[in-house]
N, C-alpha and C positions, 0 to 999 in steps of 0.2 A: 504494500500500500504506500502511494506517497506520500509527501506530508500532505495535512489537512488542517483547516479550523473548526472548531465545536466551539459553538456559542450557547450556553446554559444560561436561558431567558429568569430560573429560579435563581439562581446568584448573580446575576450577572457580570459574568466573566465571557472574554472572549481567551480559548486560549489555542497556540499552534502547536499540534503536534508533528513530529518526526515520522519516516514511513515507518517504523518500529513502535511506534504512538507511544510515543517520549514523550514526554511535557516539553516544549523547547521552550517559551513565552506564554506569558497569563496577563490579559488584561482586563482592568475593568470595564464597561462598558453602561451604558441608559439605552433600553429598549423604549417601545409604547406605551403612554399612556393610559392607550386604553386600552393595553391586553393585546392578546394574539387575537389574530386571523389574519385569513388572505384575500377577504374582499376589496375590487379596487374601493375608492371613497371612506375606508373603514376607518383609516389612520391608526392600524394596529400592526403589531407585528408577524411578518409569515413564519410559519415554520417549517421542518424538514431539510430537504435535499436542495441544493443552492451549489452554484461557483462562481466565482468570480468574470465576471464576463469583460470589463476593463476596469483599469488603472487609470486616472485622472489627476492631475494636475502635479505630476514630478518635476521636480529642480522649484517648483513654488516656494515663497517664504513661509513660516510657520504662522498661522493664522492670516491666510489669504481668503480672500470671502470669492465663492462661488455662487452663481446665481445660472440656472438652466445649463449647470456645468462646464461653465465658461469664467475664468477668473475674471474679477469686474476692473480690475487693478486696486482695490482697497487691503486694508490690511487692518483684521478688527482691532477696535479702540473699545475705553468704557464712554467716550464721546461718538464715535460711530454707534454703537450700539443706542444711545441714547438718541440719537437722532434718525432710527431708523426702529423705532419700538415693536413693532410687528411681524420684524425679517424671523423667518427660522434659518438661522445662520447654520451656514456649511461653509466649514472651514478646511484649509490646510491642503487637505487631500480625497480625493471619492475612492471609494471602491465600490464599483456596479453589479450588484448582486443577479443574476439571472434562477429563476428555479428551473430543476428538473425533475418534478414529477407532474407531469400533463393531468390538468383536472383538478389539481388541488395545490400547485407554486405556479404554476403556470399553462397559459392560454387563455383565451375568455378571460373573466371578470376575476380571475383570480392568479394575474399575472405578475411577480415579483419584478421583473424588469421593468414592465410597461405602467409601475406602481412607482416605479423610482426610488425602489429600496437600495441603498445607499450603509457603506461603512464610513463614518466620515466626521471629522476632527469635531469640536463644536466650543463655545468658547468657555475659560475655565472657571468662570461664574456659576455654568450650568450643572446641577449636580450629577455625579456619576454612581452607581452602585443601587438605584433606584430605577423604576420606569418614568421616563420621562417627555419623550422623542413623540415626533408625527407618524414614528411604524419605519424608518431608521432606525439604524444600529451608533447613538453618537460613542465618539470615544476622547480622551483627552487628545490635545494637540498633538503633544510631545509624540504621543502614544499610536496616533493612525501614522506620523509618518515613520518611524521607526517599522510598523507592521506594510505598511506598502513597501518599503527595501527591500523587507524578507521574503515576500509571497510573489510568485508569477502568475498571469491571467490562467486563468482553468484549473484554479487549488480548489479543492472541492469544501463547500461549507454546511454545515449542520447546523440546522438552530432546532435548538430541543425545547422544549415548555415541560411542567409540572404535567403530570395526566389529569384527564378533565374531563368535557363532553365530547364527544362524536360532534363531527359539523357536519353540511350538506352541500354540495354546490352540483350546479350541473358539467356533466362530463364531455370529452371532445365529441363531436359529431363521427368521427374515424371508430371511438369506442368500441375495443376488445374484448368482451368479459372473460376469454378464456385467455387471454395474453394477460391478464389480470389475475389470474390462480384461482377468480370464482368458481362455484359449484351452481347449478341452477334450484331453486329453490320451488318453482310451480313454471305453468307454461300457459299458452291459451287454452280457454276452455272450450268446448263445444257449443253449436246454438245458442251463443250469447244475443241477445235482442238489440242490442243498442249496438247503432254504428257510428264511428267518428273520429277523428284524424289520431292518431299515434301522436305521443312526445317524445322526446330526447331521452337517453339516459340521463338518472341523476344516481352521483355516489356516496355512499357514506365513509368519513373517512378519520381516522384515527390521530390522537393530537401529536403523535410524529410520522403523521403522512404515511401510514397504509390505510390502504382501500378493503375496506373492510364489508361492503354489500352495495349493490348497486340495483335500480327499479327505475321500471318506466312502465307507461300506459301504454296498449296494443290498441290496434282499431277494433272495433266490433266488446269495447265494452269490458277487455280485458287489462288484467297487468301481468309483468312479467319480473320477476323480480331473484335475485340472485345474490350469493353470501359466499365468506371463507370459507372450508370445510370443518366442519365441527360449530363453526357458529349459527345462530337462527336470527333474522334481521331483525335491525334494531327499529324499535317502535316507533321514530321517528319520523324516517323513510317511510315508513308503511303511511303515515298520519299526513303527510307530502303527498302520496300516489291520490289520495281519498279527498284531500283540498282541491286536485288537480280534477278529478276524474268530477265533482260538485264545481267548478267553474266551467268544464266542460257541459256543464247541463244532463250529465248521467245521472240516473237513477239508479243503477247500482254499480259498482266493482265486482268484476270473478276473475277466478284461476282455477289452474288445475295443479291439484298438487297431490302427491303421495298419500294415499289413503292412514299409511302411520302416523302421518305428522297433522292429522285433520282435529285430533282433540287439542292440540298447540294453539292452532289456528282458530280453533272457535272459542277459546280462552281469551282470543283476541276483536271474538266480534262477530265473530264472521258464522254462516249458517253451513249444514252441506246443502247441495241444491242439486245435486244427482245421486245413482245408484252407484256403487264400485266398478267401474270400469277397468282394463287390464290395458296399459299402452307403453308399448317395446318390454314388455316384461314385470311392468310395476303396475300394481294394482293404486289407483287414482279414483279419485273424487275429483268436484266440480265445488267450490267454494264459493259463495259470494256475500257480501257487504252491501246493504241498502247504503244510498246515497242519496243527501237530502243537497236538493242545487243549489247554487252561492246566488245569493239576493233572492 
């Protein structure tokens, strides 16, 4: 393994390891404000899988002010500062963080790069060792440019968080579930009554970026919905597919699922609404969920 950075959002420390994952450097750091995530507009911070995608303003003086990652020629003051009360100053040096895991750092709306998450100096007023930040990673002066010497573009970065809730966001349009290590959880049902467009995948996804179940709406009144193996989806998801399928003006939700797993499923709501059928070898049932329409 090369070296690498792990940024630990619960201490906040950013530190570099060695390809032997030595400690090489440990710094403090100011995450979000307001907490993890990775929605654009959110002003929090991403987590997971991250690299460095460019380096930004070397041979700079230390406390050089960037604006749209272009040094503006100033150099912070507590009188600059003062005459400009509303900058979120980014200082010294950028490092451009890019995610890579599709779906949940990046593409669509939950894009680290296109968020402009940023490592990057900040002035030494601001305090460090707490959340602080607009969903940047700031760090002391002295401290980003000393960590820009050492790292080259494509070091790969980790930001870890505290374990939490499951988030949701929707997945690429390209979306894999078997490239994804999913297991299929139900399928369409038969003789569903209601017809009407399909949506997208959506993922559910664990607070250090695995993908942990994924659901979408089928035409004809269905869903289809899919998990790790050994897990059963998280209630969330499922309470998502059921918002969707009552703004589409459905009257009910079905699937078809394993006749084993039908007392799970109706612990969750749901009625049987056929006899045991036998499909590629599995004896199945016909599930469904009434739906009451949005507005």
């Amino acid at each position: 393994m090369p070296e690498h950075i792990r940024i630990d959002l619960a201490q906040q420390t950013l530190t570099l390891y060695s390809g032997s994952d030595e400690m090489l450097h440990r710094f403090v750091i100011s995450s979000a404000r307001n907490g993890t995530g990775e929605l654009t507009g959110s002003y929090r911070t991403p987590r997971g899988r991250h690299r460095i995608r460019a380096k930004i303003g070397a041979g700079a003086p230390s406390g050089a002010v960037f604006r749209g990652r272009r040094p503006t020629g100033e150099v912070w003051s507590p009188e600059l500062a003062a005459a400009h009360p509303q900058r979120d100053w980014i200082l010294s040096r950028i490092l451009w963080l890019c995610g890579e895991q599709p779906g949940f750092n990046r593409s669509g709306q939950v894009d680290s790069m296109r968020r402009y998450i940023y490592i990057h100096g900040t002035p030494d007023t601001e305090p460090m060792g707490k959340p602080a930040s607009h969903g940047c990673i700031r760090m002391r002066n002295a401290d980003v440019v000393a960590l820009f010497d050492l790292v080259a573009c494509g070091i790969a970065v980790e930001i870890v968080a505290p374990a939490g809730e499951t988030v949701i966001y929707p997945l690429p349009r390209r979306f894999n579930p078997a490239s994804a290590g999913l297991k299929a959880l139900t399928a369409a049902a038969p003789l569903s009554p209601v017809a009407a467009a399909a949506h997208g995948w959506h993922g559910c996804w664990g607070t250090e970026g695995q993908l942990l179940a994924a659901g979408r709406l089928l035409t004809g009144g269905n869903a289809e919905l899919m998990a790790l193996p050994g897990l059963s989806l998280p209630g969330a998801l499922l309470l998502l597919l059921q918002q969707q399928a009552a703004q589409a003006g459905w009257l009910s939700l079905r699937m078809l699922a394993p006749y084993a797993d039908a007392g799970e499923w109706q612990q969750r709501g749901a009625s049987v609404a056929s006899d045991v059928v036998e499909i590629d070898g599995v004896r199945s049932v016909a599930l469904r969920w009434g739906i009451q329409p949005a507005g």
